[in-house]
C-alpha positions in Angstrom: 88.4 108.2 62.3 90.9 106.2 60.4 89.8 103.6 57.9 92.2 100.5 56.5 91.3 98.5 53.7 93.8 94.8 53.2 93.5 91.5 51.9 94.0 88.6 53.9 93.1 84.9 53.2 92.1 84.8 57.0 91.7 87.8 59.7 91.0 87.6 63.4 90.3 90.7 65.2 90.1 90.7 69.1 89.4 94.7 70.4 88.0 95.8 73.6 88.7 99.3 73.7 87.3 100.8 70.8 83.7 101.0 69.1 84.7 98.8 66.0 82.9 97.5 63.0 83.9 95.3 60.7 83.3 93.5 56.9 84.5 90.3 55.5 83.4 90.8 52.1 85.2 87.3 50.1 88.9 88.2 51.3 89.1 91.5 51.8 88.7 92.9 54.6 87.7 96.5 55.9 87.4 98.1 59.2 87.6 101.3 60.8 88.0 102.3 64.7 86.3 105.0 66.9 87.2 106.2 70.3 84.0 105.4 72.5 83.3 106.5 76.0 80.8 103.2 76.6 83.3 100.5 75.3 81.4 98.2 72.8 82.7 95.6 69.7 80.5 94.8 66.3 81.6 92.5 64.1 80.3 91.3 60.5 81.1 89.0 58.3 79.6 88.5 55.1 78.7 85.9 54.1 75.3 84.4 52.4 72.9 83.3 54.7 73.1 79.7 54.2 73.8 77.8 57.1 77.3 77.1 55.9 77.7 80.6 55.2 75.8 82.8 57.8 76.1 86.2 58.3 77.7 86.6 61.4 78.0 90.3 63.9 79.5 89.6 67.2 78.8 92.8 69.4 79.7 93.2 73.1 76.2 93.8 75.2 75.8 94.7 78.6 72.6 93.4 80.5 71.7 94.3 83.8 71.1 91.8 86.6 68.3 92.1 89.5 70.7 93.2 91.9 72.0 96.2 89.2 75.2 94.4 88.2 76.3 94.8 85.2 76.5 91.3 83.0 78.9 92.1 79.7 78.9 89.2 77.0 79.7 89.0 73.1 76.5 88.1 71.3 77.0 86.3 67.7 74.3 87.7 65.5 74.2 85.2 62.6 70.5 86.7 61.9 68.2 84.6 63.0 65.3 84.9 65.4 66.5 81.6 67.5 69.2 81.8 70.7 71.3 80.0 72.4 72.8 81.1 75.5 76.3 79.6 76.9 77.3 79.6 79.8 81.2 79.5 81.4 82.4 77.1 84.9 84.0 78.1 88.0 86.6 80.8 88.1 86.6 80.8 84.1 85.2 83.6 82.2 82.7 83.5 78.4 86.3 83.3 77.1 87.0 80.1 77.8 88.2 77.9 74.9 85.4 75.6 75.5 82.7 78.5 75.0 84.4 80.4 71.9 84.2 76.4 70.6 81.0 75.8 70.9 80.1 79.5 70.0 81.9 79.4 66.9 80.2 75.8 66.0 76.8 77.1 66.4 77.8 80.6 64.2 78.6 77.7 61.1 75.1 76.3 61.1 73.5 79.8 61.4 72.3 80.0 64.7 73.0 83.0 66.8 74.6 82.6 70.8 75.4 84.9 73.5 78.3 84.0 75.6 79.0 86.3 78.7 80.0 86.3 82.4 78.5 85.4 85.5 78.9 88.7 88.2 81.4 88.3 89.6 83.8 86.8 86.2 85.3 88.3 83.6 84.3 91.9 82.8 81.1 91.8 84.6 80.4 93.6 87.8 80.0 92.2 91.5 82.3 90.3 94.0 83.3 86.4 93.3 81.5 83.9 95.5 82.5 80.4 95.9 79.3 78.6 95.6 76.1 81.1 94.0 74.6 78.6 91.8 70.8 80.0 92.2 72.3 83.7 92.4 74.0 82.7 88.8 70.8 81.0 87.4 69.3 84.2 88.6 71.7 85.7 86.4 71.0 83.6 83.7 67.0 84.5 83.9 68.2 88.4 83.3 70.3 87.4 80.1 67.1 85.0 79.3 64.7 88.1 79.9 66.7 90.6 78.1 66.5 88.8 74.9 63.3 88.1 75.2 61.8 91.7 75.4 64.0 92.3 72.2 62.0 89.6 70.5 64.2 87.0 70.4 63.2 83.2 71.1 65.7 81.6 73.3 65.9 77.8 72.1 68.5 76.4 74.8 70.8 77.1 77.7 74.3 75.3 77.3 76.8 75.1 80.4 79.8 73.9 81.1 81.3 72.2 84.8 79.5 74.8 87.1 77.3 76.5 84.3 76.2 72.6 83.8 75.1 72.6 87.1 73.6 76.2 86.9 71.5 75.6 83.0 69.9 72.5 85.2 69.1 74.4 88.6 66.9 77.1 85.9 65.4 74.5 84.7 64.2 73.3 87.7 63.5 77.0 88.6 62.3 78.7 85.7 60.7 76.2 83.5 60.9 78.7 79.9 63.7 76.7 78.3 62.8 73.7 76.4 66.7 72.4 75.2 69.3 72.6 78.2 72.5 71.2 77.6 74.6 69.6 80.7 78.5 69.7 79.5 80.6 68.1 82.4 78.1 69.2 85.6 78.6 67.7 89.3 76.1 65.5 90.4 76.5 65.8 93.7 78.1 68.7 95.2 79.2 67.7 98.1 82.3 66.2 96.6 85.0 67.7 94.7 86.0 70.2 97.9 88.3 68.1 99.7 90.3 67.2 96.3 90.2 70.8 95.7 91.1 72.6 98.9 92.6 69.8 101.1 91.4 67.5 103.3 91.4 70.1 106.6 89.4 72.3 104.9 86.6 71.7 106.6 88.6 72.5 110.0 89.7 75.7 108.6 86.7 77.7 107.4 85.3 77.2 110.9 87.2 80.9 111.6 84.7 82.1 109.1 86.3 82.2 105.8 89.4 80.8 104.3 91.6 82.2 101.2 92.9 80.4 98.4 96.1 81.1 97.0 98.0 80.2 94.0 101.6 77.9 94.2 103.3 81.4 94.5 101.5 82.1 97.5 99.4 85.0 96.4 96.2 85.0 97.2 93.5 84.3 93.7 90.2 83.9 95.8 88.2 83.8 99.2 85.7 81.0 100.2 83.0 82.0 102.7 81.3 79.7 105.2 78.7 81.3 103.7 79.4 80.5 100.8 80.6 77.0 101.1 77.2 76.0 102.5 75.1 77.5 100.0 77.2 75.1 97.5 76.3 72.1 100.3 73.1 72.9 100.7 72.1 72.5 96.7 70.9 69.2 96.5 71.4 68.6 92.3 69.3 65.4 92.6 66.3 66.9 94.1 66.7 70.4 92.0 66.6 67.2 88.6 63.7 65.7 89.6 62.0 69.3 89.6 63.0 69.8 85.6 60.0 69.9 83.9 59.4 66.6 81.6 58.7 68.5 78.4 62.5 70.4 78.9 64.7 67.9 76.8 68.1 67.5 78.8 71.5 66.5 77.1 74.7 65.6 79.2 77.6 65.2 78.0 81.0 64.4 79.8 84.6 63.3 78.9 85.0 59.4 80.1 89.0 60.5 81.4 87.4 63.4 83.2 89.7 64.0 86.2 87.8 66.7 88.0 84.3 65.4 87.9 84.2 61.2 87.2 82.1 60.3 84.3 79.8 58.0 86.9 78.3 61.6 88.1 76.5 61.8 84.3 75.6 58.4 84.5 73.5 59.3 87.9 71.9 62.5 86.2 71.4 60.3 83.7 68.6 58.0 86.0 66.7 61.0 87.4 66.3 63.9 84.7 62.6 62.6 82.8 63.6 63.7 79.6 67.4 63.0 78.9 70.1 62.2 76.8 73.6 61.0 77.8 76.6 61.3 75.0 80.3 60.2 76.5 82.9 61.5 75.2 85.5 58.6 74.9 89.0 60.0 76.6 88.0 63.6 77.0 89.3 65.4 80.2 87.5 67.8 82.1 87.8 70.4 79.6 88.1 68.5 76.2 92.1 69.1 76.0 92.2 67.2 72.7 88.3 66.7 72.0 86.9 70.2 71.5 85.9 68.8 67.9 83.7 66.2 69.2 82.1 68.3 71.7 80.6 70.6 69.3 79.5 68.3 67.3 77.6 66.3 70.1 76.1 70.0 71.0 75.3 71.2 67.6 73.6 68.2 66.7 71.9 67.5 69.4 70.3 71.3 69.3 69.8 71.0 65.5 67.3 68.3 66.0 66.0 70.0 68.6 65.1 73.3 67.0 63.5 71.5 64.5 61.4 69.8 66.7 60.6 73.3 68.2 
């Protein structure tokens, strides 16, 4: 084991192949690494527990979905009993600059969040699949489950683009959550193919399947027919209509967002029972210059929330 003791008026650590543990204490700053067989991350920083100053222990856990994948996400303990899960978009991964945002704004008012990636994404096991919004709520549910038989109370689901539309199709399935947060989710899903993958590809994935590839020609991705219908065949207006009345709903979208239009809030906005909208004024897709703003439409909207809880 070696140990290394330094001061620094800041530190950030990123390690993923060692068993690591680490203590802020004011500025200086101690850590010591371990060769590990079952690659894992803890971090601590203390701190008092005030909400301005939580304790905070990020630790990598691996959860295990119904179909024995294995789901790997960075939970940050700040110490309290509450929850909140995030979760990342299409082809993006739990570090995404969006979720280590809003992950970070929630660890400064004391409230613990797990961020981690869909199968499929990231570090966690199973195949990409173009469309799999129930299969990832389904995934969502084992995270959900997880914490819950360790005796934690999960107080919201937050998800960006594609998790948007996944934290609202659990809600419509599950029913648990009380506090879902909608940041930037399609309305109808239909749309948004054509501008992605051209106008023929319709024609195309008539062979059965058709791969994506990257401007250098390399391929980054296949779409299914499969697939590509199971993302048609979501209807995101009836799935709202299902979301229990007592679940609270907050959507909020950029107003300059140029993958999904703002008008697709505005719709989820008339059918969800119990909902709040919050535009983001010039924000793009994925909050380029307003990541700021963001959080602090999130935080505070789940603030008053757990306190109404």
């Amino acid at each position: 084991m070696e140990t290394l003791s330094c001061n620094f008026p800041s530190f950030f650590l990123n390690l993923s192949n060692s068993q690591t543990f680490l203590k802020f204490p004011i500025h200086q700053v101690h850590y010591s690494i371990r060769a590990a067989t079952n690659l894992s991350l803890s971090l601590r920083m203390a701190h008092s527990h005030s909400s301005q100053n939580p304790v905070i222990e990020q630790q990598r856990v691996v959860i295990q979905n119904k179909h024995g994948e294995k789901l790997v996400g960075l939970l940050h303990e700040t110490g309290s009993k509450e929850i909140v899960i995030l979760c990342h978009g299409f082809r993006s991964t739990k570090a995404d600059r969006t979720m280590v945002t809003l992950a970070a704004a929630l660890e400064k008012e004391g409230i613990t969040d797990f961020r981690f990636d869909f199968a499929g994404n990231g570090e966690s096991e199973g195949s990409f699949e173009f469309g799999n919004y129930l299969r990832e709520a389904d995934d969502l549910h084992s995270v959900i489950e997880h914490f819950c038989k360790a005796n934690r109370v999960v107080t919201a689901i937050v998800g960006h683009s594609k998790g948007g539309d996944v934290v609202l199709v659990y809600a419509s399935k599950y029913g648990d959550i009380n506090n879902v947060v909608n940041v930037s989710g399609r309305y109808d899903l239909k749309k948004g193919i054509e501008e992605r993958f051209g106008k023929d590809f319709m024609d195309k994935i008539k062979d059965g399947y058709v791969d994506i590839k990257n401007k250098e020609g390399r391929v980054e991705f296949r779409v299914t027919k499969e697939s590509l219908m199971d993302r048609l065949h979501l209807d995101m207006h009836e799935t709202c209509l299902k979301i229990p009345k007592e679940c609270r709903v907050l959507t909020v979208h950029g107003s300059a967002d140029e993958t999904i239009p703002v008008e697709d809030a505005y719709e989820l906005a008339k059918i969800i029972p119990n909902h709040k909208l919050h535009i983001v004024e010039g924000a793009n897709h994925n909050y380029t210059k307003h990541q700021t703003e963001l959080a602090s439409a999130v935080v505070d909207y789940l603030k008053a929330a757990l306190q109404q809880d």
